[in-house]
N, C-alpha and C positions, 0 to 999 in steps of 0.2 A: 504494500500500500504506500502511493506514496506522498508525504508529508502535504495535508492541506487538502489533495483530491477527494470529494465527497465518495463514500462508498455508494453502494446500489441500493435504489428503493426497495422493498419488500411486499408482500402478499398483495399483490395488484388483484385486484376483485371487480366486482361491479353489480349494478341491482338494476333489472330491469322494472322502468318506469311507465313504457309504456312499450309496445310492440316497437317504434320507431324512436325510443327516447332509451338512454340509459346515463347512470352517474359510475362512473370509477374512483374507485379508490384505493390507499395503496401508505403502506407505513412510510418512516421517511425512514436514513437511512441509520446503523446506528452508531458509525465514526465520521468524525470530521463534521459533525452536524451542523456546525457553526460556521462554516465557508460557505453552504450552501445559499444560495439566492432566487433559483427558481428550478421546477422541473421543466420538465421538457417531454409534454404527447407525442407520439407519432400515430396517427392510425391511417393504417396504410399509405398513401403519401400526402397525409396533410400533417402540415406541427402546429400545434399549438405549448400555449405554455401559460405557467400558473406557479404562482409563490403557494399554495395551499395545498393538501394531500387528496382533494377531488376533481374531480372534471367532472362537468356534465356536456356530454355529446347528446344533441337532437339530430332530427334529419336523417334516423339511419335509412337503409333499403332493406324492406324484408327478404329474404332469400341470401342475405350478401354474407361474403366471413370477411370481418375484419381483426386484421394482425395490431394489435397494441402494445408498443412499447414506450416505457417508462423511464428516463434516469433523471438523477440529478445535476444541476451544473450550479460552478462555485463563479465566484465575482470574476476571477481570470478564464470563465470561459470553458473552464476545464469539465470535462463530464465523468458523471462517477459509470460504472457498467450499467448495461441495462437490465430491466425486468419486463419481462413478454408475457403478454394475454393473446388467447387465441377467443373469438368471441362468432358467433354465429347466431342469424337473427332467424328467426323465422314467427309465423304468424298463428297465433293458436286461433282453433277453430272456434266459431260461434256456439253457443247451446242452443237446440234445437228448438222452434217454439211453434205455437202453433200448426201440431203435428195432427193430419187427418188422413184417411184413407178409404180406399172404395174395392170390396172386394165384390168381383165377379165371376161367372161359369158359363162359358160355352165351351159345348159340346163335350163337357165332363170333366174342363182345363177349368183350375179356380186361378186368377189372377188377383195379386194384390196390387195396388196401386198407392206409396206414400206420398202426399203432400204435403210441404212445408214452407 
């Protein structure tokens, strides 16, 4: 380690907030905590960046995976290792409502028919 460089953030996480909304979060690191001045997002090729231990990403795409990574960087710029999320969105299905049906017989064949 060398003198000053922040080490690596830890337990990068995240809550989904809505299907297209989520917040990450993530410890900070636990040497050198004192150089530190801001982290530094990547998800997939956008940066952002943040003096605090969360982000809130809106705007995802359902279906998409996005790669997140995480480090710290000190006043000279310097960044500590990173920390990697793999993150995959997808869309949970509705619950079913207004559920009716119409069962029929010709010629000895019963068909069901669901509507919803």
């Amino acid at each position: 380690l060398i003198s000053g460089v922040p080490s690596s953030a830890s337990n990068v996480s995240f809550t989904a907030d809505t299907t297209t909304h989520l917040t990450l979060y993530w410890s900070p690191p636990t040497e050198n905590i004192n150089c530190i001045v801001k982290y530094i997002v990547k998800i997939n090729d956008q940066q952002m960046e943040t003096t605090v231990t969360s982000l809130s990403v809106p705007n995802l795409t359902i279906g998409l995976v996005y790669n997140v990574t995480v480090y710290s960087q000190d006043s000279d710029n310097r960044n500590g290792s990173t920390s990697e999320l793999l993150i995959v969105t997808w869309k949970v299905p509705l619950p079913v409502s207004a559920l009716s049906w119409n069962i029929s017989e010709i010629d000895g064949n019963i068909s069901i028919i669901l509507i919803w």
